[in-house]
C-alpha positions in Angstrom: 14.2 -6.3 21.3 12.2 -9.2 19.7 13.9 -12.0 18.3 13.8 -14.4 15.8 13.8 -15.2 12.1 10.2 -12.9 11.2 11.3 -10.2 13.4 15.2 -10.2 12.0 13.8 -10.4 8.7 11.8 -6.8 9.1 14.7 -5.3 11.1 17.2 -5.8 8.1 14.5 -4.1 5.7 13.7 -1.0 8.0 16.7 -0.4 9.9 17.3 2.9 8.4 14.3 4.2 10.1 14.9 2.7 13.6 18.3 4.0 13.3 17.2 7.5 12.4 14.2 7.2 14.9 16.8 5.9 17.9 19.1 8.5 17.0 16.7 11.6 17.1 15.8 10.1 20.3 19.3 9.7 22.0 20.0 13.8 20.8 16.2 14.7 22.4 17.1 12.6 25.5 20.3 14.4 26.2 19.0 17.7 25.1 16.2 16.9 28.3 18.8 16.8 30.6 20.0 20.2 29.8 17.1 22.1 31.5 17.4 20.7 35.1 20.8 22.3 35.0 19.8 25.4 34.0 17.3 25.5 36.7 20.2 25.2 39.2 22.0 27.7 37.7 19.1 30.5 38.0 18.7 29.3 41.4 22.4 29.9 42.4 22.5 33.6 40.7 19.5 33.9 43.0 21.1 33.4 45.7 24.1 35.1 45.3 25.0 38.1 47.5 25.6 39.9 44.5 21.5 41.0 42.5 20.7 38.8 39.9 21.5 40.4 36.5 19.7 40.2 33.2 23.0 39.5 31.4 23.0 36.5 33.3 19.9 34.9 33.5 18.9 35.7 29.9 21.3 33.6 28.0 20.2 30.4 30.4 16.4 31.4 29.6 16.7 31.5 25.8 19.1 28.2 26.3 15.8 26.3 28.1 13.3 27.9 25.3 16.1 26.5 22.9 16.4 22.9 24.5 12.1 23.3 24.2 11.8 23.9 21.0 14.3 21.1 19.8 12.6 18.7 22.2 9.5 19.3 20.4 10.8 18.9 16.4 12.9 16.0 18.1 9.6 14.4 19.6 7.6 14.6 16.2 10.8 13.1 14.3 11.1 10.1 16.3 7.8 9.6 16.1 7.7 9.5 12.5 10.0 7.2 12.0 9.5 4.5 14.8 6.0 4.4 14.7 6.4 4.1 10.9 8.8 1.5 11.1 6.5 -0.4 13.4 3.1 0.3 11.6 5.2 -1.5 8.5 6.1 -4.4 9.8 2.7 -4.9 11.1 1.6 -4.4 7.6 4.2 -7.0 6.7 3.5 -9.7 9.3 -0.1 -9.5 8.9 0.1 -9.7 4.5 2.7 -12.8 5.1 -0.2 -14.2 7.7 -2.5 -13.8 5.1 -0.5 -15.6 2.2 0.2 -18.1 4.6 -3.3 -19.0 5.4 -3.7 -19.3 1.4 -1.4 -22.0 1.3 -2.1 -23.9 4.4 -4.1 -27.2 3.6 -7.5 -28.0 4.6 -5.9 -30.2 7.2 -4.7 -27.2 8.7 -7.9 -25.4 9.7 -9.3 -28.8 10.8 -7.3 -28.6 13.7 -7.1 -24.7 14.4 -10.5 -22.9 14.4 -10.9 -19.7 12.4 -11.7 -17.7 15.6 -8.1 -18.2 17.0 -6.9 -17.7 13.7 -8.4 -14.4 13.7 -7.1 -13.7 17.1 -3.9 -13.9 16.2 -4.6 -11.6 12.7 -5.7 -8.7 15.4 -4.7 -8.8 19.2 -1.1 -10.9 18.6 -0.4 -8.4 16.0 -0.9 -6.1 17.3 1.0 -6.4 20.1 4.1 -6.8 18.8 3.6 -3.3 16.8 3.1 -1.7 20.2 6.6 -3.3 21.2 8.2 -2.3 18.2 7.0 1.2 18.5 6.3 2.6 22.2 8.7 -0.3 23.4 11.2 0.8 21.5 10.9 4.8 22.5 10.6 2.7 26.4 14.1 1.0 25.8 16.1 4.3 24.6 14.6 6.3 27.5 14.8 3.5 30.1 18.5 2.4 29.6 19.9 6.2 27.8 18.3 8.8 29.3 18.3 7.0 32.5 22.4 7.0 32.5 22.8 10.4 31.2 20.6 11.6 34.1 22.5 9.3 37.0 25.4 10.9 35.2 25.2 14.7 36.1 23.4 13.9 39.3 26.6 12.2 40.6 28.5 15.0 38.8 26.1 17.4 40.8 26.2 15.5 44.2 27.5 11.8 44.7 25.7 10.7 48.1 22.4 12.3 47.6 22.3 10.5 44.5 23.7 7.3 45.5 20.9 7.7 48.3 18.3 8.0 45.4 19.5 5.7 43.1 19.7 2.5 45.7 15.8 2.2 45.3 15.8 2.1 42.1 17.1 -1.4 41.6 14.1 -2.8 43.3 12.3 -1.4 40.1 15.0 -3.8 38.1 14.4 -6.5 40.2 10.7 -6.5 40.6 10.2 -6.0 36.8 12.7 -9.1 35.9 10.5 -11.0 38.2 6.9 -10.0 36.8 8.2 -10.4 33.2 8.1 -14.5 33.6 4.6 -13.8 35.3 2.8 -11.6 33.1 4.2 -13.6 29.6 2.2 -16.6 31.2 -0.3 -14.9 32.0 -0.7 -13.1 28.8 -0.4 -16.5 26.6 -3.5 -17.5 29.0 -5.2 -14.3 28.0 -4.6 -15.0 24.5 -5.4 -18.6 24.8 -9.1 -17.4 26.2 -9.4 -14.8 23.7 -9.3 -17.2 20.7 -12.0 -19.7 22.4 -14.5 -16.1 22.6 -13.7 -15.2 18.9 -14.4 -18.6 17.7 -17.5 -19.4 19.6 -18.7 -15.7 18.4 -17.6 -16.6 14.9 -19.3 -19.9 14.9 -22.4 -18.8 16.7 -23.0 -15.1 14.1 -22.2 -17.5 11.0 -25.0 -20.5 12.5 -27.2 -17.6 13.4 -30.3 -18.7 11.3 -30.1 -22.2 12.7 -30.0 -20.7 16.4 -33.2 -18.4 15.6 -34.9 -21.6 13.5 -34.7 -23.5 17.0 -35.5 -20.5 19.3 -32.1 -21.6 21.3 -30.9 -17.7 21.8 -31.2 -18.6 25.2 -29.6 -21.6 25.1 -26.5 -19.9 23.0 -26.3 -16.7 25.0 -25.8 -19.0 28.4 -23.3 -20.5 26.7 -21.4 -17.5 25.8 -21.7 -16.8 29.2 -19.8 -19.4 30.4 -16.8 -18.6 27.5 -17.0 -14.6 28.5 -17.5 -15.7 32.3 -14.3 -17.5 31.7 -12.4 -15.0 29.5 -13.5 -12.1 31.9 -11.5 -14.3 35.1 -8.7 -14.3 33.0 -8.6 -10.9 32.1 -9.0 -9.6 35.5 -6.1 -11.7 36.5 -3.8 -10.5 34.3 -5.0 -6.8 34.5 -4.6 -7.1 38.7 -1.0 -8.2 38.5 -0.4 -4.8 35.9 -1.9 -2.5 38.1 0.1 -4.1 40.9 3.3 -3.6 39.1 2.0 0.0 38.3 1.6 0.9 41.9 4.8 -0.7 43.2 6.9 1.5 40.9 4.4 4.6 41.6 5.1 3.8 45.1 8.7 3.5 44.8 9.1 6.4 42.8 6.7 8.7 45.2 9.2 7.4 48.1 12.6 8.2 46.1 11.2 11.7 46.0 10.1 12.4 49.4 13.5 10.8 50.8 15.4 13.2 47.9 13.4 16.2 49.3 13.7 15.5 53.2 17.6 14.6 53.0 18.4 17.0 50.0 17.2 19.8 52.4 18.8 17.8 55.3 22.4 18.1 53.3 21.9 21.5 52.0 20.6 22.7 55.9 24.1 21.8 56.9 25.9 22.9 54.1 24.4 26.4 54.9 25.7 25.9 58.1 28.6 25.3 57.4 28.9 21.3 58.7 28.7 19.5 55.5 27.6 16.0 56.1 30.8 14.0 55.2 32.8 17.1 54.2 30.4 17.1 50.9 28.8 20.7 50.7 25.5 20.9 48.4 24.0 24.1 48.0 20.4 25.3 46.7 20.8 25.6 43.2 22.3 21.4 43.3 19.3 20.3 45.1 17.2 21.9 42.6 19.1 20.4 40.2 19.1 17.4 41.7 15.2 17.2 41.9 14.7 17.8 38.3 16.9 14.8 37.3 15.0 13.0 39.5 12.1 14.3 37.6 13.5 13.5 34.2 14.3 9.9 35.8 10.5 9.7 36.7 10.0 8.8 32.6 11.7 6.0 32.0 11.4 4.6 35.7 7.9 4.1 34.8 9.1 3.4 31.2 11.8 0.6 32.2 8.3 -0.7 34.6 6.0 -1.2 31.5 8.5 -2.6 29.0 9.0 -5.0 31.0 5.2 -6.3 30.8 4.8 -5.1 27.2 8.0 -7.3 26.0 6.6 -10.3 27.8 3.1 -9.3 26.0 4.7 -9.2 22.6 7.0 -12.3 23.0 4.4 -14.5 23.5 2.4 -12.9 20.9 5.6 -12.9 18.3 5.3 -17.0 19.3 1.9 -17.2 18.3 2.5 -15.7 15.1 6.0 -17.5 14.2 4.3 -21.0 15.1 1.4 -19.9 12.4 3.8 -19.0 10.4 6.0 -22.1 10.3 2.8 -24.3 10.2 3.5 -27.1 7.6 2.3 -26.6 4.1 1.7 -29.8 3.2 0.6 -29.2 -0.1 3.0 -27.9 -2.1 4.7 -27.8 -5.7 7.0 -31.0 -5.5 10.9 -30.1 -6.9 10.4 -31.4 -10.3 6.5 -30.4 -11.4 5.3 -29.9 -14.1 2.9 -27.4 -15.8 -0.5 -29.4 -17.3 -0.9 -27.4 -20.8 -3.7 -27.7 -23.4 -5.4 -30.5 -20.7 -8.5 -32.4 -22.9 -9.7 -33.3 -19.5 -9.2 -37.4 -19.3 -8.8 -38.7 -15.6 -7.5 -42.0 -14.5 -8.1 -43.3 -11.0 -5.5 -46.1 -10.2 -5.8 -48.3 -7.4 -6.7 -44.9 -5.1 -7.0 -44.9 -1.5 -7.9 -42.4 0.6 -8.4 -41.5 4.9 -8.8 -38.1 6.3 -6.5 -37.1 8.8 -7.3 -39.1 12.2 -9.9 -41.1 10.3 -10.6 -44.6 11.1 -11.4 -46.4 7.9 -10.7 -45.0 4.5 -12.9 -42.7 2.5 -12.2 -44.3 -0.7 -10.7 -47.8 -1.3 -8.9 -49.5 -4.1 -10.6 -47.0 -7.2 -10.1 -47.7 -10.4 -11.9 -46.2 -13.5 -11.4 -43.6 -16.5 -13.4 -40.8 -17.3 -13.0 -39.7 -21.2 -11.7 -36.7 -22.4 -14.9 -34.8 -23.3 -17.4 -36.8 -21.2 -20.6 -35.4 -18.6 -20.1 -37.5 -15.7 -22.7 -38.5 -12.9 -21.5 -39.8 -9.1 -24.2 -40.8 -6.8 -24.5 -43.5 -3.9 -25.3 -42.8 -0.3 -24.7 -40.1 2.0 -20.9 -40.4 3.3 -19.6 -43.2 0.4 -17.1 -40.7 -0.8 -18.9 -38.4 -3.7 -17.7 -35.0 -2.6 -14.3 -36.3 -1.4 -13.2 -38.1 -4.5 -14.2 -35.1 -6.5 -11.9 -32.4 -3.9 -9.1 -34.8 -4.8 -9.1 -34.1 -8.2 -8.4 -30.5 -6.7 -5.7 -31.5 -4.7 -7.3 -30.4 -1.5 -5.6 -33.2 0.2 -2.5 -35.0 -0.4 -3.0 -38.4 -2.0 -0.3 -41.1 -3.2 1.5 -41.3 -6.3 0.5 -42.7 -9.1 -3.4 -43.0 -8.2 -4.8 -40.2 -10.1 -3.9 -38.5 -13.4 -5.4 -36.5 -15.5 -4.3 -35.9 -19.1 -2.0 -39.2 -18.1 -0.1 -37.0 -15.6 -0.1 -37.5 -11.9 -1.3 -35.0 -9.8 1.4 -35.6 -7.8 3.5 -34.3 -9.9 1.9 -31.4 -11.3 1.6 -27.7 -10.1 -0.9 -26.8 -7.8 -1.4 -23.3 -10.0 -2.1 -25.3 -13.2 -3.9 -28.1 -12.1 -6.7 -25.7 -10.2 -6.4 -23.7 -13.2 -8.0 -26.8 -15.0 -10.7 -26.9 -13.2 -14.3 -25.5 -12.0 -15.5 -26.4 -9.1 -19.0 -25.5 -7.9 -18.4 -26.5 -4.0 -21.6 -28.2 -1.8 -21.6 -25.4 0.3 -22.2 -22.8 -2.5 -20.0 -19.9 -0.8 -20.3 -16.7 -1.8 -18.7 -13.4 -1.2 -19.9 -10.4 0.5 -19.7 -8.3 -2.7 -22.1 -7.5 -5.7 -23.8 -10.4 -7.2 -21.6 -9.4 -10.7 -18.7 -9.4 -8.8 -19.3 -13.0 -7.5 -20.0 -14.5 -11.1 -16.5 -12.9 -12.4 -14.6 -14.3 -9.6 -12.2 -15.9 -12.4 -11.9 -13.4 -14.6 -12.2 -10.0 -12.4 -11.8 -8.0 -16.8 -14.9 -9.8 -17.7 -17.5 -7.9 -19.3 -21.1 -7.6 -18.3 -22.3 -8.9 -21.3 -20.5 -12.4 -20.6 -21.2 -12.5 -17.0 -25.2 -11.8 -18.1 -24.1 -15.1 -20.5 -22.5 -17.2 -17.5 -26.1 -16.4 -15.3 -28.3 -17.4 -18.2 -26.1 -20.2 -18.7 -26.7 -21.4 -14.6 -30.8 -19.8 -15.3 -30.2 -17.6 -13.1 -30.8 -14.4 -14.3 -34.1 -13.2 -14.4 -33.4 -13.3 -10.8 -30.7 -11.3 -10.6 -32.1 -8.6 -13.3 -35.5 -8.6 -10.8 -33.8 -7.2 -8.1 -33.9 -3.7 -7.1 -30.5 -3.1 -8.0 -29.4 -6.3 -10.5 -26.3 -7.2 -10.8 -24.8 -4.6 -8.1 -27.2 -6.4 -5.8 -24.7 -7.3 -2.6 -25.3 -10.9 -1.7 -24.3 -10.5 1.4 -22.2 -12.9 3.8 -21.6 -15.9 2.4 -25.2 -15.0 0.3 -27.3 -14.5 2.8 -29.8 -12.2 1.7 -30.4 -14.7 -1.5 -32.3 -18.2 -1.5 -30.2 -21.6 -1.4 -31.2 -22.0 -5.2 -30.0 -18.6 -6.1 -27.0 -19.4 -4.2 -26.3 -22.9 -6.0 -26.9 -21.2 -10.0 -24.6 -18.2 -9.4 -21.9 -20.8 -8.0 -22.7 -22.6 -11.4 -22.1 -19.2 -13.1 -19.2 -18.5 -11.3 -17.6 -22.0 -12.3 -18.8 -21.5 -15.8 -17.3 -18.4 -16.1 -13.5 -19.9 -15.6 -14.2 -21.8 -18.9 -12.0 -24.8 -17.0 -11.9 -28.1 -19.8 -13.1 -30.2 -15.9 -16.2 -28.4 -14.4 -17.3 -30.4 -10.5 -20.7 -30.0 -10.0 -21.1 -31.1 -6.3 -24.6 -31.6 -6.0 -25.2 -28.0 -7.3 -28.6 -28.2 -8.5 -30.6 -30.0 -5.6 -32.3 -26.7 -4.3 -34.0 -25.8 -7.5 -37.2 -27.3 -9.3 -36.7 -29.9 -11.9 -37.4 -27.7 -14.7 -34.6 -25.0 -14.0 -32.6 -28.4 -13.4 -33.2 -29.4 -16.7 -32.7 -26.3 -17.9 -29.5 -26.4 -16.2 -28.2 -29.7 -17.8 -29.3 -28.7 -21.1 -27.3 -26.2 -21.2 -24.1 -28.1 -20.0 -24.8 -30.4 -23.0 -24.7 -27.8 -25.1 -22.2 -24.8 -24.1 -19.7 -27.6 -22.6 -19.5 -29.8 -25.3 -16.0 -31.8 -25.7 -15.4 -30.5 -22.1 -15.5 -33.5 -19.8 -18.3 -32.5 -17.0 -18.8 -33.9 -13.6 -21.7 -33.6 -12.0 -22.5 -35.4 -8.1 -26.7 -35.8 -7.4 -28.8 -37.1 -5.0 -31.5 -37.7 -7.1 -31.2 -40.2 -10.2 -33.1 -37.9 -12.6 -30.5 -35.4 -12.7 -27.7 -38.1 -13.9 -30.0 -40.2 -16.2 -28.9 -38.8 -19.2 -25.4 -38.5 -18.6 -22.5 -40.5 -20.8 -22.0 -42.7 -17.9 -22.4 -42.6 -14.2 -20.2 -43.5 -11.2 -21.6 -45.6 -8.6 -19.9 -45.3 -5.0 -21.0 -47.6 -1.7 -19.2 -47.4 1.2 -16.0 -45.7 -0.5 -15.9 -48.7 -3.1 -16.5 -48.3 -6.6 -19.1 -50.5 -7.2 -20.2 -49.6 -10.8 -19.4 -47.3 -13.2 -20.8 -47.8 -16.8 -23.9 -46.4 -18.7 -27.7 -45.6 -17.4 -29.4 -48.6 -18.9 -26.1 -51.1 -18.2 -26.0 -49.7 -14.4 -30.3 -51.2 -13.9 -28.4 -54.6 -14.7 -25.3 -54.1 -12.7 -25.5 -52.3 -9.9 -28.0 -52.8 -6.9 -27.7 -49.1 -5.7 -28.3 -47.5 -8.9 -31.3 -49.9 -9.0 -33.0 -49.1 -5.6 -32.3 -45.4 -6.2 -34.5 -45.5 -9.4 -36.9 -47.9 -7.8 -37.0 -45.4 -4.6 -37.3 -41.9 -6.9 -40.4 -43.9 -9.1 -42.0 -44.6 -5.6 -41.3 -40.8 -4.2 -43.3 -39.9 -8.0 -46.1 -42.0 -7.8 -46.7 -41.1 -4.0 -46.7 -37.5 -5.5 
């Protein structure tokens, strides 16, 4: 068995079908034993000195075809139930991975690349479902059929089968001893496996960048090195399971010829009439004898591989429980509150903010207000803090209380479900889904019609695009919008965000891949179709913030002005050079 709390948790809620399943198999497993004893009994009418009649070897035949047939129903039963058991609770543990990975923090997959992640989605999983299901059929057969059969034999002849059974234990021993072995090895396996998915991952998602360099080469030498590496590994641990194959094999194939030379050894003598300690074995026990033996061979080899499969699954089951009781970080604290009716006002006070393991901070010491209502530019160098104060708003990260509000609550303090709800956020990284381009635009509202997701792609200028392709709006963008340009890319995030009719839409820097007219376009329309809905929008160039309310200056994660346009060529240095730079980048043009 697997333990602990995921595993106990799935045991409680499908126990009637391991029950039934372990049940059909204990009555199929004693039924087995039935026909090796039939077997000995035609032998001995055999060779009786009386003729074999009909009368007596009929009932025993239609007995085996009985014992057959049950087997067979039995087989399919058991079947049915444990592997459906086992195919549900992989179900289970792979839908409460997935909600897990929903709530985990960004800080999270920081630390853990997606290719192990994925790993442990597929092979880990799927481990553990083999366990649950063929282990389980292993188990029964290795510890119940395996007494019922040492059983009769003894019943049928004590000191041949004592001379079998002494063997046997090495299989015990040698299998308690590889376990430890092969649940090392296997976490090394495992452990190499999730460095090949992730360099694979990272390497098909960067593919363009690889071809735009002509460094195929370069990248296939060094997956070499990662499948070089994983291949070693493998063949390690695949080496010590063969060798634990042929050991029993060899054991077993041993037990046999032994059972054969001194079964026919004992019943020689018994024929004879000088039994070998008095005991007298005739034909029909040897035969008897031979096909226990043969019904032992099962779960011999059974007892053998469970052993390697439960140290396969174990480690795996750890894998998965340590995901699983990863720390959400980010959570509903025990007294939040729901933000209703939000105007979209936000307050920074006093907030400071480091990434995880980060040096210096971020942000430092912020402290403004954006109205209710208001279209909001950020700018200032690459790395002062633009994108990360906007993903706090979001609550991507954790922050301290009482440094951010909106609507005069703190974040802090409100749920995660209806602050996000509040919000729109067109990311820098413009993802999109591999699905039709429709599909995309109505991520927020999945019952939206096509007339307003037409009205959400006009509103980002973006349709004419979409209606010129060959198939429109079922066009499939691909992964993460491959097949489209970066500027298609950027306006159907817009759309998207527009869509969720959010009183805060984040623009982060969503409009730098397209010509200043479709820009202008762009911000026109915000003006319009977002008025009294407070707007924030993060640029690199000037021009796409100069006719904003007000605009947010940030230098070195320090807020060094935030006030109107024409105020900021007074105040602020930054704001200065970046409109003396962009009038020199025109006139040059």
């Amino acid at each position: 068995m697997l333990f602990g709390k995921y595993a106990a948790k799935f045991y409680k809620k499908y126990w009637y079908l391991f029950l039934l399943g372990v049940i059909t198999l204990l009555v199929v497993d004693y039924v087995q034993t039935l026909i090796p004893e039939s077997l000995g009994q035609i032998v001995d009418i055999f060779q009786a000195d009386e003729p074999a009649q009909e009368s007596q070897i009929m009932p025993i035949v239609l007995r085996v075809i009985m014992v057959a047939l049950g087997v067979a129903v039995g087989r399919v039963l058991w079947r049915i139930t444990i592997f459906s058991a086992s195919s549900r609770i992989e179900m289970g543990l792979r839908e409460m991975m997935f909600l897990k990975s929903e709530r985990l923090s960004q800080t999270y997959l920081h630390k853990n690349p997606v290719g192990n992640i994925l790993n442990w989605f597929s092979t880990d999983i799927e481990s553990v479902d083999e366990f649950l299901g063929w282990g389980t059929v292993m188990m029964v057969d290795a510890f119940f059929m395996s007494t019922i059969v040492i059983v009769k034999m003894f019943l049928v002849n004590w000191l041949l089968s004592t001379m079998i059974l002494v063997p046997m234990l090495l299989i015990v021993l040698w299998g308690a001893l590889v376990e430890r072995i092969m649940s090392s090895r296997w976490e090394q396996r495992q452990k190499a496996n999730d460095e090949l998915y992730d360099f694979s991952q990272e390497n098909i998602t960067g593919l363009r960048v690889i071809k735009a360099f002509v460094k195929e080469v370069q990248q296939a030498r060094a997956f070499a090195k990662v499948a070089w590496k994983n291949k070693e590994i493998n063949v390690r641990f695949a080496r010590l399971q063969v060798l634990f194959d042929i050991f029993i094999e060899v054991i077993i194939g041993a037990i046999m010829a032994m059972t054969l030379c001194l079964g026919g050894y004992l019943v020689y003598r018994s024929f004879h009439g000088n039994p070998l300690l008095g005991i007298d074995i005739k034909t029909g026990d040897l035969v008897s004898i031979v096909g226990y033996f043969a019904t032992l061979i099962w779960p011999m080899m059974a007892l053998g591989q469970v052993f390697a499969m439960h140290s396969r699954a174990k480690a795996s089951l750890k894998r998965i429980s340590a995901f699983l009781d990863a720390e959400e970080d980010i959570v509903d604290g025990p007294e939040a509150v729901t933000l209703e009716n939000v105007q979209g006002e936000i307050e920074f006070r006093g907030l400071t903010f480091s990434y995880p393991e980060a040096k210096k901070p971020s942000l430092q010491d912020i402290n403004l207000t954006i109205k209710a209502g208001e279209t909001i530019g950020i700018v200032g160098k690459i790395g002062c803090g633009k994108s990360t104060m906007v993903a706090l708003m979001a609550r991507l990260y954790n922050i301290d209380k009482g440094t951010l509000f909106i609507d005069g609550v703190d974040i802090m303090d409100a749920t995660l479900s209806s602050l996000r709800s509040s919000i729109a956020f067109v990311p820098q990284d413009n993802f999109l889904f591999s699905d039709e381009i429709r599909n995309n635009i109505s991520f927020a509202d999945a019952e939206a019609s096509m007339d307003e997701i037409e009205k959400a792609a006009a509103f980002a200028c973006v349709h004419d695009d979409i209606a010129g392709f060959p198939e429109g709006y079922k066009t499939v963008s691909g992964e993460r919008g491959v097949t489209l340009s970066g500027g298609q890319k950027q306006r159907i995030s817009i759309a998207r965000a527009y869509m969720k009719n959010a009183p805060i839409l984040v623009l982060d820097d969503s409009v730098s891949a397209v010509d200043v007219k479709t820009e202008e376009t762009i911000l026109r329309n915000i003006r319009q179709e977002r008025k009294g809905k407070t707007t924030i929008l993060i640029a690199s160039r000037v021009s796409t913030v100069s006719s904003l309310d007000r605009i947010i200056v940030l230098k070195d994660g320090c807020l060094e002005a935030f006030d109107t346009p024409a105020n900021l060529m007074k105040i602020s240095p930054t704001y200065q050079k970046m409109v003396m730079l962009q009038e020199l980048e025109s006139e040059v043009s």
